[in-house]
Every structure is written in structure tokens, then in C-alpha cells.
N, C-alpha and C positions, 0 to 999 in steps of 0.2 A: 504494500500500500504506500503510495507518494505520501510523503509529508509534506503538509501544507509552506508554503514560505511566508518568512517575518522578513521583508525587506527594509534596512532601514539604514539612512545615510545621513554620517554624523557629520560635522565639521570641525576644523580648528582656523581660528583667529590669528594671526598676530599682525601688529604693530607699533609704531614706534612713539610713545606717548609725551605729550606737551606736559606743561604743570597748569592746563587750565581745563576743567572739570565738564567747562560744554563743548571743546573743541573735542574730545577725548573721545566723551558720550553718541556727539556724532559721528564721527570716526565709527564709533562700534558699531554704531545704528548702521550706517555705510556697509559695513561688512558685512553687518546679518542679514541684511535685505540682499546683498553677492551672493551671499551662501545659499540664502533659500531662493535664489534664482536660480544656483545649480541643483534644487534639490534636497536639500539638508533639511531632516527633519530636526536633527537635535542641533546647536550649535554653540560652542563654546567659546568664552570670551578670556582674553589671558587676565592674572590675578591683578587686583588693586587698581585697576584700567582707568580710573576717574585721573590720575596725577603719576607725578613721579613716584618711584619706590624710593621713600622719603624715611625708610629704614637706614640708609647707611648714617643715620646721625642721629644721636639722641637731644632731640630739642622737644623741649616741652610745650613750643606753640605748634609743635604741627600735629598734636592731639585735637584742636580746632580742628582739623580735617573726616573727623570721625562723627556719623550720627547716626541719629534710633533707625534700627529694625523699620518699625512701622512708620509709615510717612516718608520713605527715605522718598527724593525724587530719582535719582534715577533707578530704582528697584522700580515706581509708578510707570516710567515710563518703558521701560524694559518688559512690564506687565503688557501693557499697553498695543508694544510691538510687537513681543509673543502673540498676541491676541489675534494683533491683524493679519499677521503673515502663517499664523497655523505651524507655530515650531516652540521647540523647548531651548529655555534659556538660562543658565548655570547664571548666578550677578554675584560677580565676586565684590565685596568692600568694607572698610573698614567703618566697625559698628560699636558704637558706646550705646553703654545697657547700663544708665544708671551709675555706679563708681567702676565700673567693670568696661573694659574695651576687648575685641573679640576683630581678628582676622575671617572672615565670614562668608559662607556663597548661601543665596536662596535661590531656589528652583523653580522657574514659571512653566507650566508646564501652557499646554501649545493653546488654551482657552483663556491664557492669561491668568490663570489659578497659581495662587502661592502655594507653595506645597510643603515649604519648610525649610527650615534653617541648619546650616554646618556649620560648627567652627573650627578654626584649625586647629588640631592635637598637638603638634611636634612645633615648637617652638624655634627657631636657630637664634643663636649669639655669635657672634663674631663679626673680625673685620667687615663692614659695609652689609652686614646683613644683622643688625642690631635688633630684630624684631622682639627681644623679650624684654625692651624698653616700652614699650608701644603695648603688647599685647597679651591676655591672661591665656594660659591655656585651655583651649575650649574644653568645654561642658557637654556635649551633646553626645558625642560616644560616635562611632561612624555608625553613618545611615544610610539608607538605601531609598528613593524614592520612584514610586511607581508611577512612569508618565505616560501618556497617550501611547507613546511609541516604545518606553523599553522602561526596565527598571534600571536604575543608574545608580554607580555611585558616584560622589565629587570627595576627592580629598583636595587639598590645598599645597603645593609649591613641595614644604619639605616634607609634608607628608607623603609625598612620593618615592622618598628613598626610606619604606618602611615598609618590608612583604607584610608585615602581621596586620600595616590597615587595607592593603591590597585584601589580603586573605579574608579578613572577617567582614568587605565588603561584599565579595565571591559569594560566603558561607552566606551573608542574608537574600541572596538570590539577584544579587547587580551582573546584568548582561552587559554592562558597558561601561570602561572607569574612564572618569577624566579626572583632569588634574591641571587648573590654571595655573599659573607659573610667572615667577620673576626672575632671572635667573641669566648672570655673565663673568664678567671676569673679576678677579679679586684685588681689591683695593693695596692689599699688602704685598701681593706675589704675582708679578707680572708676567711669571714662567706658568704659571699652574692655570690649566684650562681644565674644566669639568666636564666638559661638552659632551664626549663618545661616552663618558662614565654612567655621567646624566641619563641618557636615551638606554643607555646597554641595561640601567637596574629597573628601567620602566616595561622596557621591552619583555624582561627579564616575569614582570608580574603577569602582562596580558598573557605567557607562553605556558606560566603555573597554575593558573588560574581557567587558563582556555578562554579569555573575552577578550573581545575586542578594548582598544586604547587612544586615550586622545588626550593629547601635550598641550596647551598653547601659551609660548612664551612670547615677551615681548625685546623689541630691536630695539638699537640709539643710542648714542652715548650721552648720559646723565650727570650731573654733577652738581651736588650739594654738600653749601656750607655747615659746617659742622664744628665742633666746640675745636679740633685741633685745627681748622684749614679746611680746604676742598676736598672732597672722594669724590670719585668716576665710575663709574661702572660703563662699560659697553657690552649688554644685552646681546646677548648671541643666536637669539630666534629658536632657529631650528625643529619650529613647533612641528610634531608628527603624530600620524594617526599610524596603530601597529593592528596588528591581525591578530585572531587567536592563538597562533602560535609562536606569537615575540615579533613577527613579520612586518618589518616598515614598510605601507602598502602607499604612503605619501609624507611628503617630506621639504619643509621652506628650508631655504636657506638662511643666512645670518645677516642679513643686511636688506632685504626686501619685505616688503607689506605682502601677505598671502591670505590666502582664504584657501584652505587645503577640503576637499571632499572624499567620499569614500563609503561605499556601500558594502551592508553585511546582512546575510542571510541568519537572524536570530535565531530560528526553529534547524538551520541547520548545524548550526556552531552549536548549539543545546545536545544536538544527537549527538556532537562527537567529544564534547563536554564528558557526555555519561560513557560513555564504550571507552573513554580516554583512562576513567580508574580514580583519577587523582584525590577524586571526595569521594569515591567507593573505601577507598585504602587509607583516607588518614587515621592518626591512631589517637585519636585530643587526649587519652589516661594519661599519653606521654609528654605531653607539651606543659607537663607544670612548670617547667624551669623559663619558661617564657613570662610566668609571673614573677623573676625572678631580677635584680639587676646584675647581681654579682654571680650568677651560674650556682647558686651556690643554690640545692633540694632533697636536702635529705628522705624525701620518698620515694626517691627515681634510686 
């Protein structure tokens, strides 16, 4: 008996962002309205998109750049868009809750419907990527939301170099992860490029996991005053959509604005999901040391 098909074509975003919040917003508008010209049911916008990535410096006025959940405008307007054009929309931004500030994406799904909130788990500190000045670590626990076209998940930037929120997004039933992105060269060490490392441990999730994947990072070089002097960052793009087997099935480069597309048979990646083994066979009695920071379990 044929199995029915789930056809369904994600996108990825990038470009290269100003510091001014409507020029940005259009821009993204610009590109979703591209994407779902070619198609794109679901489409993804890269992380913090309103401004610069305004982490590389701890200044306490660019906490002003953070506002409520509810009423945000361009979350309204993103609703709005979703609405018109019949697609699902990831809105990453930074969201003060009261004393609590949160790295954050809400989910529209494709009738403009809010569907819920993420925050991001994995915090980074370091050179030019100071975000545990700015932000609490989220609360929400990884979720999965069930949209028109697929059940997703979104984790955020560094939560992508972390199989166990890949995996326990898999385990709640996400046919498809993304993961917006900020992400270039480092302020302190001009030698060190992330770039293949990046893409290889993402690749690395959709291949364990068996789902499809969607990157979208942003381009430009930025540069913010900071309590020692200037930081730079040049944003390296590269945003890519990977197959269920780790497969780069599309791929920007690092200096150009893209709108990447890319269609996947859901019902048929599901079939070989399961004939695949890999959640027939896990063993979770053994995975207590995963609760663990220092390996250290004495029941194993």
C-alpha cells in the first residue's frame, strides 16, 4: 500500500542587519514574502533580527532594546504576515518579563495563531558573545509545536551545539528543527573560524535524529562600542537546510543575502525514521549520567 505524502518546504533566511528595528523588520518581511513565492511553507528568520547582536558588550542601556511577550510589535506584525501569506513563522527577540529578560522565539503558525513561547536554554559567555549579561536562562524546557504543516522544534543559536536539546526535541515528536543563529568570527582570535565545526555538529543532529534541518544565520560586519573599545564581528552566513541524514540539501554563502528553499516528504522520512532503529534501540535506564555535570553516577 503507497503511503500517503506530507510534502512540505521549509526555508532559511539570512541577512545582513542594520541597528535600526524597521529597516530590519522589513528586510525580513522582504524575504518571507521571497520564500513563500518559492513555496515555503514554514520559514525561518535568523536570531535577534530586529538590531545588531548587541551581545558583544555589556552595557546596561541596550537592555532598552528588550520588550513584553504580549504586544510586542513586530511579533503583531509577523502575526499578521503569517496570516496573509499562509506560512509558519519562528520570531526570534529579545523579551523582558517583568525583572527577568529571556532570548526568545514565538511560533505563528500559518492563520497567524500564537502558538507559544521558547527560551533559550544554553546561555554563552565569552569574548563578543556576552549573552549571560543580557539574559536569564530560559524556563520553558524544549518544546515542540504542532503547526498546520509539521510539528517543529526551535532551539536558539547555542543551543545548537547540544544533541540532548536536538534529542529531546526528536523524543516529543518535532519532524523539523531549526535553529536561528548569530554566529562569526571571534573578537579575541583572529585564527579561529567555527564555521565547518558549526554546520558539521548540526548536520550531525538532523543524521541522529532522522529530521530534517534549518540554520539561519546572519552576514556583515558589526561593530560595537563596548566598556574596553570596539568589537567586530563578521557574521559568516552560511545558513543551510540539511536532510534527514546530516545531508546539506542547500547552502548560502558568507557574504550574500539568501532565501534558501527545500522540500521534504514528512510521511516519508517518518517511514525510515522507524525501520532506521535509533528510538527503537535507545536505552534512557542508561543515560543517568546525562543528569550529571561531572560524569560522576554511582548507579550506572
Amino acid at each position: 500500500m503507497a503511503e500517503i505524502k506530507r510534502l512540505v518546504t521549509v526555508a532559511a533566511l539570512q541577512f545582513a542587519c542594520t541597528d535600526d528595528v524597521a529597516t530590519n523588520v522589513a528586510t525580513a518581511e522582504r524575504l518571507v514574502r521571497e520564500a513563500h513565492e518559492k513555496g515555503a511553507n514554514i520559514i525561518l528568520i535568523q536570531e535577534l533580527f530586529e538590531g545588531y547582536y548587541f551581545c558583544q558588550a555589556q552595557r546596561e542601556d541596550y537592555f532598552q532594546r528588550a520588550k513584553p511577550y504580549k504586544g510586542h510589535p513586530t511579533i503583531l506584525r509577523m502575526q499578521e504576515l503569517a496570516k496573509d501569506l499562509g506560512v509558519v513563522i519562528p520570531v526570534s527577540f529579545f523579551e523582558e518579563a517583568n525583572n527577568a529578560h529571556y532570548n526568545s522565539v514565538v511560533v505563528i503558525d500559518a492563520d497567524g495563531t500564537d502558538l507559544g513561547l521558547y527560551r533559550k536554554s544554553h546561555i554563552p559567555d565569552g569574548p563578543g558573545y556576552q549573552e549571560k549579561f543580557y539574559f536569564n536562562p530560559g524556563d520553558t524546557g524544549f518544546k515542540v509545536f504542532e503547526t498546520k504543516f509539521a510539528k517543529i522544534g526551535v532551539g536558539i543559536c547555542w543551543d545548537q551545539w547540544f544533541p540532548e536539546a536536538a534529542r529531546a526535541m526528536a523524543l516529543q515528536g518535532a519532524e523539523i528543527l531549526l535553529y536561528p543563529t548569530a554566529i562569526g568570527s571571534e573578537p579575541q582570535d583572529d585564527g579561529l573560524d567555527s564555521r565547518e565545526h558549526w554546520k558539521r555538529v548540526m548536520q550531525g543532529h538532523a543524521g541522529a535524529n532522522v529530521v530534517p534541518l534549518v540554520a539561519s544565520n546572519r552576514i556583515g560586519k558589526e561593530i560595537i562600542e563596548t566598556e574596553h573599545g570596539k568589537s567586530e564581528i563578521t557574521f559568516y552566513g552560511n545558513s543551510f537546510i540539511a536532510g534527514p541524514t546530516g545531508e546539506i540539501v542547500a547552502l548560502a554563502d558568507d557574504k550574500q543575502e539568501a532565501v534558501l528553499v527545500a522540500q521534504f516528504d514528512l510521511a516519508n522520512i517518518k517511514s525510515k525514521r522507524r525501520s532506521w532503529g535509533v528510538f527503537r534501540d535507545r536505552r534512557p535506564e542508561l543515560y543517568k549520567v546525562l543528569l550529571t555535570l561531572d560524569g560522576h553516577n554511582p548507579s550506572l
